[in-house]
LUMSE-802720 format. One line per 3 residues: number of its first residue (from 1); their letters; for each residue z negated, x negated, y of N, C-alpha, C. Coordinates in steps of 0.02 Angstrom, whole numbers. Layout:
! residues N
NUM	A	Z:X:Y:Z:X:Y:Z:X:Y  ...
//
This chain:
! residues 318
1	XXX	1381:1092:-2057:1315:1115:-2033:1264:1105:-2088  1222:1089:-2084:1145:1074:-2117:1129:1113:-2141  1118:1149:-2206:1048:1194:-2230:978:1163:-2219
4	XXX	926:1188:-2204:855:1218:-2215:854:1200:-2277  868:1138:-2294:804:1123:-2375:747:1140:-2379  712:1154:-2321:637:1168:-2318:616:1237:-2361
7	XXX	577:1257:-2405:597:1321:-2403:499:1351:-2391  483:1380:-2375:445:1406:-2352:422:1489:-2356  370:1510:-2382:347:1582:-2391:325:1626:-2310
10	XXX	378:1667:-2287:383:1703:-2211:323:1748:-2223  291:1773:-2303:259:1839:-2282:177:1809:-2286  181:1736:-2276:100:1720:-2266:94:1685:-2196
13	XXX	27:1710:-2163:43:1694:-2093:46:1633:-2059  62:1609:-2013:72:1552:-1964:9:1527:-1933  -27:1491:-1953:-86:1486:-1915:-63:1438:-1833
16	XXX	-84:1460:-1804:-79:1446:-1728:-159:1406:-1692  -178:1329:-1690:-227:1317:-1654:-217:1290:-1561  -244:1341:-1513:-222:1304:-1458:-245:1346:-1413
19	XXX	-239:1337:-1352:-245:1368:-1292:-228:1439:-1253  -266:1488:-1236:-277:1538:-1223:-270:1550:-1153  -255:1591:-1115:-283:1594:-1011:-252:1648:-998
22	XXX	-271:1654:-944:-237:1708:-869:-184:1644:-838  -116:1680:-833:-90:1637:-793:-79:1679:-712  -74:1654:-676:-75:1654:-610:-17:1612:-577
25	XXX	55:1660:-570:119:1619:-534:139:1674:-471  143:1594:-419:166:1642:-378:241:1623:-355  282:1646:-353:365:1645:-324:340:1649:-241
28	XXX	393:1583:-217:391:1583:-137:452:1610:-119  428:1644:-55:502:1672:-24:542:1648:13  497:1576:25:540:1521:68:515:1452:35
31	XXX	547:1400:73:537:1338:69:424:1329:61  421:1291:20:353:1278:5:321:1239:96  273:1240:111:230:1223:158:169:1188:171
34	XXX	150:1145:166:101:1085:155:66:1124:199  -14:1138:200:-79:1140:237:-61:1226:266  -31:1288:248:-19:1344:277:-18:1394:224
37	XXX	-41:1448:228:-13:1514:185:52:1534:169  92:1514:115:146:1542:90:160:1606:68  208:1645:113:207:1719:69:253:1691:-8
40	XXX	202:1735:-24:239:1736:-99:243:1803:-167  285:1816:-200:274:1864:-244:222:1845:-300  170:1868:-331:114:1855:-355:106:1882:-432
43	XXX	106:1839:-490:100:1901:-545:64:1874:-582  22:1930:-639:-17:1886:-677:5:1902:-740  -27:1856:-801:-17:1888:-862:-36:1846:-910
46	XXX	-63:1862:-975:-92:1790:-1025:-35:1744:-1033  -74:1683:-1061:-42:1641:-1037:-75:1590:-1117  -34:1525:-1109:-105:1460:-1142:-54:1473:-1187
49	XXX	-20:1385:-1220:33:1345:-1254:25:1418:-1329  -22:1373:-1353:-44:1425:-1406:-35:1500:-1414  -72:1521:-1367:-84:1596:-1387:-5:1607:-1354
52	XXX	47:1573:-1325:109:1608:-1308:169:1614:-1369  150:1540:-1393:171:1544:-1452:157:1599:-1518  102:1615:-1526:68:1658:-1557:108:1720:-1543
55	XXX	111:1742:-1481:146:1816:-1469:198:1815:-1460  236:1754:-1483:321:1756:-1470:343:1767:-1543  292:1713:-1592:300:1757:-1672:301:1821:-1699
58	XXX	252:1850:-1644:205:1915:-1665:270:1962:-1653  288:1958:-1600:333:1993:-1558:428:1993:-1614  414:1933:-1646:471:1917:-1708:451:1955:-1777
61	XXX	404:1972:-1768:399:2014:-1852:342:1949:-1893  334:1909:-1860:309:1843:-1898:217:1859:-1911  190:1858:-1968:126:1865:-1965:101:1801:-1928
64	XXX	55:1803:-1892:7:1744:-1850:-61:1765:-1856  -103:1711:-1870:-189:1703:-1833:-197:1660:-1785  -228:1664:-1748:-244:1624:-1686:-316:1592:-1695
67	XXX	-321:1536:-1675:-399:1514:-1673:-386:1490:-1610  -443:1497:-1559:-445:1478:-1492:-502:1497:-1477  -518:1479:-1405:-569:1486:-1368:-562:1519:-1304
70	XXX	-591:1582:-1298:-611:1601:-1238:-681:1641:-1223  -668:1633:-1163:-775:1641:-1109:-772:1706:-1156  -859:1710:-1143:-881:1768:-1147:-867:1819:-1107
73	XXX	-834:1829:-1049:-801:1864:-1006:-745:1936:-1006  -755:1954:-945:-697:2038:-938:-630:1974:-953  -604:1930:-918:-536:1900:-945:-519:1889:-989
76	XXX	-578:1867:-1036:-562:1847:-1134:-566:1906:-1162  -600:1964:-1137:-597:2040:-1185:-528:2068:-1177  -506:2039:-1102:-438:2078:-1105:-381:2032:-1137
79	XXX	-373:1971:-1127:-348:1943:-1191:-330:1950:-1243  -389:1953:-1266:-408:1980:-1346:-391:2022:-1349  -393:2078:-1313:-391:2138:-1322:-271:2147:-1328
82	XXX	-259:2122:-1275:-174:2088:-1283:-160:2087:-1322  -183:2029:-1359:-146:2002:-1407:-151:2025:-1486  -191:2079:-1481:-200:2124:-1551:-160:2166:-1538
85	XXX	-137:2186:-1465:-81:2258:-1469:-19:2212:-1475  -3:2121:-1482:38:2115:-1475:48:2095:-1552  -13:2105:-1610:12:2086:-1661:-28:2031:-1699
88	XXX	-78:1991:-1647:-83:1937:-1656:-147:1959:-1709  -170:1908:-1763:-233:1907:-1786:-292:1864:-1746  -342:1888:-1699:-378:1853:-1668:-473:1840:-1698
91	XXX	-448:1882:-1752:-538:1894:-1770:-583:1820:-1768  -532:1779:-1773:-594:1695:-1776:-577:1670:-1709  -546:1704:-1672:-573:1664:-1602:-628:1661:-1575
94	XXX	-654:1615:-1550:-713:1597:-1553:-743:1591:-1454  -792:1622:-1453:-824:1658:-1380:-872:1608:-1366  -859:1608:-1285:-903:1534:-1255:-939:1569:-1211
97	XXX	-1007:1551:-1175:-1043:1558:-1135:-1029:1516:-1074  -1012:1441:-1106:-1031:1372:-1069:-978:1405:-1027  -910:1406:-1020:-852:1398:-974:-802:1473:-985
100	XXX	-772:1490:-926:-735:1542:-922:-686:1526:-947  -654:1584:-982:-588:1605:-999:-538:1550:-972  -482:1513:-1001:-442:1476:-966:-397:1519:-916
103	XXX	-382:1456:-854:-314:1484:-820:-272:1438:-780  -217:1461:-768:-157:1428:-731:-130:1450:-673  -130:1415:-633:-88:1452:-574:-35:1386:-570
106	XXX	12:1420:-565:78:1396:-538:116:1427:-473  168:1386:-453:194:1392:-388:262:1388:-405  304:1418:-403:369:1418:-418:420:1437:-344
109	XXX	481:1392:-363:515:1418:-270:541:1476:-279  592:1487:-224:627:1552:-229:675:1556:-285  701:1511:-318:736:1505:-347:720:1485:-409
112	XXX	688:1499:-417:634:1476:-507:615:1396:-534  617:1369:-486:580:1307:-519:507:1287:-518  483:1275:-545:404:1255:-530:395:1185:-500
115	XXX	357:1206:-432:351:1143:-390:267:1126:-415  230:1151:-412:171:1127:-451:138:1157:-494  70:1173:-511:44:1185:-566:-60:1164:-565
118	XXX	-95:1209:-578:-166:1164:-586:-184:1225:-647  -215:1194:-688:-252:1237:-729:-328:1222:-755  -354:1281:-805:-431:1272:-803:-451:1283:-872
121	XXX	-452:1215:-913:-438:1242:-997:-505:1193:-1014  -559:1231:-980:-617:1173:-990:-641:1216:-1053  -636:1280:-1087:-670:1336:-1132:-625:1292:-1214
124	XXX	-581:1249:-1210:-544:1232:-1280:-593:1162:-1267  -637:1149:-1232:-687:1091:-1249:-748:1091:-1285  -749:1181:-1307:-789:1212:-1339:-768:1194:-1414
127	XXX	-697:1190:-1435:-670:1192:-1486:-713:1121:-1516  -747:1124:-1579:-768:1087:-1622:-762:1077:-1688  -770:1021:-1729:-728:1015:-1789:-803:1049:-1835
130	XXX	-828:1058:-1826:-870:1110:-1863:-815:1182:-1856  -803:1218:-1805:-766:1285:-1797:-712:1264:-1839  -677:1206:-1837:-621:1194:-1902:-623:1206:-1969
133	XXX	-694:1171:-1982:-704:1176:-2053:-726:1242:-2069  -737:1286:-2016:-797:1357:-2064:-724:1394:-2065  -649:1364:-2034:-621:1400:-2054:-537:1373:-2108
136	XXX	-583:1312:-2133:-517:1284:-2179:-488:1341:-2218  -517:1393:-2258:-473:1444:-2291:-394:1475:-2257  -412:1437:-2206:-351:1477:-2156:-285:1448:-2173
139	XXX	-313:1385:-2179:-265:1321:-2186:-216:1339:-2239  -285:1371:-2312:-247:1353:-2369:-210:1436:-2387  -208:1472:-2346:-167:1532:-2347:-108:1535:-2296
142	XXX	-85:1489:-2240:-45:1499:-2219:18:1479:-2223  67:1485:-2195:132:1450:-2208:153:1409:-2188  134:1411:-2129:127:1335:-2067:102:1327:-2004
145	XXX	82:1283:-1994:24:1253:-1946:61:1244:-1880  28:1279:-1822:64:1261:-1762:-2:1237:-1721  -1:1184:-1671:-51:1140:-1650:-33:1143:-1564
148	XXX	-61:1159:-1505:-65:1118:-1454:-94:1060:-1443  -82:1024:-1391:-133:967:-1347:-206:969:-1298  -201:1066:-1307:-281:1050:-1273:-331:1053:-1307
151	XXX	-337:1018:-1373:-392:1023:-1417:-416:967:-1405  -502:968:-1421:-504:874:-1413:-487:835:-1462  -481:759:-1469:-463:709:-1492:-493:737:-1562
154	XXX	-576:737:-1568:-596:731:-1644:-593:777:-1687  -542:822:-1650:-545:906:-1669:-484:896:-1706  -442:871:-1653:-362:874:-1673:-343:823:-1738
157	XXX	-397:776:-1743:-408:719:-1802:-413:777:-1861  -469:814:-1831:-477:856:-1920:-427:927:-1954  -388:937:-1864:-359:998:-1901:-301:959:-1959
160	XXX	-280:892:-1937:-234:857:-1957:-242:859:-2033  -309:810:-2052:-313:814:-2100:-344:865:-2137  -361:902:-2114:-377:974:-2164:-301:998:-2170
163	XXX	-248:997:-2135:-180:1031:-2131:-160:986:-2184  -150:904:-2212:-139:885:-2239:-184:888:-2332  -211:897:-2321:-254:922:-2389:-222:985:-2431
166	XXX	-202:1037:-2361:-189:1109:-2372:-127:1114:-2386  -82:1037:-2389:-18:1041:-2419:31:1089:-2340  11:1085:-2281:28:1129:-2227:62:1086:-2181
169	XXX	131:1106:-2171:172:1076:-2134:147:1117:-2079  167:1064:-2020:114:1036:-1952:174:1042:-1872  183:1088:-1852:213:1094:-1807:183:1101:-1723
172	XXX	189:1037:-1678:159:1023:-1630:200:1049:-1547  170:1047:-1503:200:1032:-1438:154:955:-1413  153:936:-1364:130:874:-1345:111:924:-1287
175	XXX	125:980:-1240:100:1017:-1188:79:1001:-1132  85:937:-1136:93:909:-1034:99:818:-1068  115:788:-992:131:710:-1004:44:704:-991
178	XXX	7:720:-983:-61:720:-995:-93:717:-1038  -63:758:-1085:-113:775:-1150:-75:755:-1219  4:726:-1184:39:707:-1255:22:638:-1309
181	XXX	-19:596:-1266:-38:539:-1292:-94:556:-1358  -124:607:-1361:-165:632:-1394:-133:658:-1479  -56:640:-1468:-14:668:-1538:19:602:-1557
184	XXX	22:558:-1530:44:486:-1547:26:471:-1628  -25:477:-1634:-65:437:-1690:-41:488:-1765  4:539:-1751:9:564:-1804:85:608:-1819
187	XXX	120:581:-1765:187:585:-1774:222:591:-1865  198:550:-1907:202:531:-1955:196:615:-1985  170:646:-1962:122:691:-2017:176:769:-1988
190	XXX	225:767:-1943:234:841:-1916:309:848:-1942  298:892:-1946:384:959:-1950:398:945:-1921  369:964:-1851:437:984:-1823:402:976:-1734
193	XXX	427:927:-1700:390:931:-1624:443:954:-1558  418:970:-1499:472:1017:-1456:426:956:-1383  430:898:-1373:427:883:-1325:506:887:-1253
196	XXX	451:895:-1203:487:881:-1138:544:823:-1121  559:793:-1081:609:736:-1089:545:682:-1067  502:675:-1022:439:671:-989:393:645:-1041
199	XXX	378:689:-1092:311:699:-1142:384:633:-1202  414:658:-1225:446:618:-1286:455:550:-1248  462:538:-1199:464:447:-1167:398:412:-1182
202	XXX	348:455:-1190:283:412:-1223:269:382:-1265  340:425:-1305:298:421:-1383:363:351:-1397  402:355:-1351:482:303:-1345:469:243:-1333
205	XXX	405:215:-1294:405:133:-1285:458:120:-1247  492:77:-1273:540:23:-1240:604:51:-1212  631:122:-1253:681:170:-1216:663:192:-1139
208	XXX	618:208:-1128:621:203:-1048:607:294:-1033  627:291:-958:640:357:-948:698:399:-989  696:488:-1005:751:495:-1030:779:560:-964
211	XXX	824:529:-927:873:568:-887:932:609:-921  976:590:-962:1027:604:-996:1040:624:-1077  1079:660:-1073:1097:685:-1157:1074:606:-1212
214	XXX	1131:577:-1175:1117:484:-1240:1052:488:-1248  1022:455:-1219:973:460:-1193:899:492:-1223  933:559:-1220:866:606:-1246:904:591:-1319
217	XXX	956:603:-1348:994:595:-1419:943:532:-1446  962:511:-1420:911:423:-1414:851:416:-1442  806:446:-1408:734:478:-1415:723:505:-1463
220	XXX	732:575:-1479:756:627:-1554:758:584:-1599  826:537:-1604:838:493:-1672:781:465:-1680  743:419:-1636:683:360:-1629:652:400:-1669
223	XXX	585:468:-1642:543:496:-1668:563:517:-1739  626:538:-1759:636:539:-1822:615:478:-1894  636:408:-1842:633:366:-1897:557:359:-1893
226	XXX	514:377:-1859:440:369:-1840:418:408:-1894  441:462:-1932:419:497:-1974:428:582:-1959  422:572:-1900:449:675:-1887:500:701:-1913
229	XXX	502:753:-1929:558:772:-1977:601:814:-1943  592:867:-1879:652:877:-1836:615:859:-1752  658:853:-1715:628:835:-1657:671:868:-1620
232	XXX	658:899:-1544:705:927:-1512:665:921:-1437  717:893:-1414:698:874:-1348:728:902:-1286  667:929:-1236:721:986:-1212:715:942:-1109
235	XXX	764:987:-1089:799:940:-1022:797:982:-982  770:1034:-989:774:1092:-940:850:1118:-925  897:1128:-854:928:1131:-857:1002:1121:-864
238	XXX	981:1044:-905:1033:991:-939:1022:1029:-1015  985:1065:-1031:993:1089:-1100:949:1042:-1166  977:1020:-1218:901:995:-1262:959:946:-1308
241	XXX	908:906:-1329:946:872:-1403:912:879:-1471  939:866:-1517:888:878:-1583:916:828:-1633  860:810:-1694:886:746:-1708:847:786:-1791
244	XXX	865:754:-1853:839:780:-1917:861:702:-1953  845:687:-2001:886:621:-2064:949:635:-2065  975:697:-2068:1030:723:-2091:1073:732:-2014
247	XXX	1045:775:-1968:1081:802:-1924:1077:770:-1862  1113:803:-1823:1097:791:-1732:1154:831:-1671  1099:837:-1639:1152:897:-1597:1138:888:-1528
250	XXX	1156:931:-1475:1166:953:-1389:1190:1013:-1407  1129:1050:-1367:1150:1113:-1316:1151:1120:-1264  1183:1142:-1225:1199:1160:-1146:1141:1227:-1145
253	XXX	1099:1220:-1081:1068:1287:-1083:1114:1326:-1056  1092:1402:-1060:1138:1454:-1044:1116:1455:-956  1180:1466:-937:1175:1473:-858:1144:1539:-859
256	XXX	1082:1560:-809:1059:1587:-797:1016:1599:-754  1011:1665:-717:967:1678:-662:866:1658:-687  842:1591:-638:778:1600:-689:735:1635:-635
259	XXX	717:1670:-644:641:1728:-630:572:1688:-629  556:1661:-690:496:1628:-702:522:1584:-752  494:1496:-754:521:1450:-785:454:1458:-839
262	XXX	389:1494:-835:328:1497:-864:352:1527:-927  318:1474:-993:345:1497:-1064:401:1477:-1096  456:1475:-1055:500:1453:-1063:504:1423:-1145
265	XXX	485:1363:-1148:465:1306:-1187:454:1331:-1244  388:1384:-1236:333:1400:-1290:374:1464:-1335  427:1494:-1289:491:1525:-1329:526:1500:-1379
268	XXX	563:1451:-1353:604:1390:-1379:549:1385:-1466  498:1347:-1444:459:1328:-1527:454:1354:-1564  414:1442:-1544:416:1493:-1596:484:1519:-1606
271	XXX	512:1512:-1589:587:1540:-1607:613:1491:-1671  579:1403:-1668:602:1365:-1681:570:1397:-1765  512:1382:-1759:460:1391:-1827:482:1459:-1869
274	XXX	496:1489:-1823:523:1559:-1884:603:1553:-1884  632:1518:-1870:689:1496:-1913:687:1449:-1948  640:1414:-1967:629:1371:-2025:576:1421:-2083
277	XXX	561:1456:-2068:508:1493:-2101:543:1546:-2134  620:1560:-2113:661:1596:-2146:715:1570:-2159  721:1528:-2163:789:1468:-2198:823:1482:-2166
280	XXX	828:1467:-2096:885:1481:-2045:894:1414:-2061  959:1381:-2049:997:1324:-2044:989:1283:-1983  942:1226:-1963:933:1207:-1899:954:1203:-1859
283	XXX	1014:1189:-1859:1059:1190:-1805:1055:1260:-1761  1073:1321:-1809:1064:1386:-1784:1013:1402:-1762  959:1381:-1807:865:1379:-1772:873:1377:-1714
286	XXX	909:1315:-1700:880:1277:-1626:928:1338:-1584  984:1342:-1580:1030:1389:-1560:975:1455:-1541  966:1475:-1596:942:1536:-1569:863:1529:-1506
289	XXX	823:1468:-1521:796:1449:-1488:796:1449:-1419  875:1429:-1420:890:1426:-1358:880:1486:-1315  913:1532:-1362:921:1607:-1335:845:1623:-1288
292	XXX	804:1623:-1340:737:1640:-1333:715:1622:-1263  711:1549:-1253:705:1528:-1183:742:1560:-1133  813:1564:-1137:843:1598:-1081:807:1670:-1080
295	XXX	805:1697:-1111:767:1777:-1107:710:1753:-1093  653:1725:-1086:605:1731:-1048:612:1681:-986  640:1620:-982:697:1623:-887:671:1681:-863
298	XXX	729:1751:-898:743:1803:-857:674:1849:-837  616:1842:-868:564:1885:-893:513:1839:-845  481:1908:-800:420:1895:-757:360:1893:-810
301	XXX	359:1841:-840:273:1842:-879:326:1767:-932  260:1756:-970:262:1692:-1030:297:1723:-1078  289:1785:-1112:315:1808:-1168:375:1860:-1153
304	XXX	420:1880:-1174:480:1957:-1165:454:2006:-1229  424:2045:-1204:394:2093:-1224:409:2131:-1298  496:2142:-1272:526:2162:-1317:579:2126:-1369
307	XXX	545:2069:-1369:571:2000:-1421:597:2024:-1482  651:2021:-1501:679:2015:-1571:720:1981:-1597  747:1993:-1646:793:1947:-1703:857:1967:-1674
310	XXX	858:2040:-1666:949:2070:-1642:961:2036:-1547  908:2043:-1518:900:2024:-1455:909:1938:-1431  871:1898:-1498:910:1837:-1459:996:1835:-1490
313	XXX	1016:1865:-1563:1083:1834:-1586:1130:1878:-1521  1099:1918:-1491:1166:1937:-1414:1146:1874:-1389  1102:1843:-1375:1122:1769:-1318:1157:1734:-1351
316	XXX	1159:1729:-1407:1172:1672:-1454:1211:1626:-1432  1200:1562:-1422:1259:1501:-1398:1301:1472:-1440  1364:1500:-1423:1408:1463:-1467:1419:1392:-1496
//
């Protein structure tokens, strides 16, 4: 098994740049229905790549700041207002007039898969590389940099290189096959990335689709020699692969009842980052990662409330 050469200071915080919302999922009680009213069970709760990540640290003991964008609005006060009881540092998020609060609605079947999805993240178009720079000090006090894809292009250019100045290892999602093309150009520069099987075929060229373990194994290795330094590619309920210079692995996800597939993912990463942020051994990182995801599977909302260190090593995958 691999040690964590990385070694990294846990008691300075995680800066987090990315996406904020109300999510909006509804569970159907039957088969989905083209052009008709579906009954469905209905729930809400914050939401947005970023800020989920943010409260899955928070929720770990992990210090976090958040920089994001939301409206001037009752939805961004209550937000805000969230994510300080959940821990989070929000004081530089930054308040829009132009556009409301982000949000998501999703559609999930009876049985927890998500059949579609539309969201409304026009308020992170607010995000400007001026708001970056008034807050480079952030850069050079934290421990490591976590990034979504709904920032724009010339934004995401500067957090890069201000992260690179700041000596700040750079930990990404790619966050839809939409918005992953937008992390291409700097593969070179990250820790550590958690694409989809979907989102990592972009960045793959000539490998193709990835259906299978080989496959995704395949992928992982590629982005490695590209310059990423761990990569983990996840398959949903085929489970994930992970690839390092040194290492490479498959996990089977844990069979489990899923409730809500929302977050899922954004579990998995922060779980990922604070086991590198405490010299967990990657392999086990990812392991416990795993955990994380299955517990929010089970959990009606993005985040499990009562997230801990003793709580994922009971899932723990052998």
């Amino acid at each position: 098994m691999e040690e964590n050469i990385l070694k990294f200071n846990a008691n300075q915080p995680v800066l987090v740049i990315g996406a904020g919302g109300l999510d909006i999922v509804g569970q159907l009680k039957s088969d989905f229905r083209m052009g008709v009213s579906n009954p469905a069970k209905i729930r809400t709760s914050f939401g947005g790549v970023g800020r989920n990540v943010a409260e899955n640290l928070a929720r770990l003991g992990q210090p976090v700041v958040l920089l994001s964008i939301v409206g001037d609005d009752e939805r961004g006060n209550r937000l805000l207002n969230q994510a300080r009881q959940a821990g989070i540092n929000v004081d530089f998020v930054l308040r829009t007039s132009q556009h409301p609060t982000g949000s998501y609605v999703g559609i999930i079947s009876s049985n927890g898969q998500l059949q579609c999805a539309i969201d409304d993240m026009r308020s992170m178009t607010c995000m400007s590389v001026d708001y970056i720079k008034q807050h480079a000090h952030l850069f050079k006090s934290a421990s490591m940099l976590f990034v979504d894809m709904n920032i724009p292009g010339d934004v995401l250019k500067t957090i890069i290189s201000t992260a690179r100045r700041a000596g700040l290892p750079i930990c990404a999602d790619p966050t839809s096959a939409s918005l992953a093309y937008r992390l291409k150009p700097y593969l070179h520069r990250l820790l550590l990335m958690t694409p989809n099987a979907e989102e990592a075929a972009i960045y793959c060229g000539d490998l193709g689709k990835i259906t299978n373990r080989r496959q995704a194994l395949e992928a992982a290795k590629f982005l490695v020699s590209k310059g990423v330094t761990i990569v983990v590619i996840t398959m949903g309920e085929q489970g994930l692969c992970y690839a390092t210079s040194e290492t490479s692995g498959f996990i089977p996800a844990i069979k489990t009842t899923i409730i809500d597939p929302t977050g899922a993912g954004d579990a998995l990463t922060a779980t990922l980052i604070f086991g590198l942020l405490n010299n967990i051994p990657i392999d086990d990182a990812v392991r416990l990662g795993v955990s994380a995801a299955s517990l929010t599977l089970r959990h009606s909302g993005a985040v499990v409330p009562d997230l801990s260190l003793e709580k994922l090593y009971d899932q723990l995958v052998i």
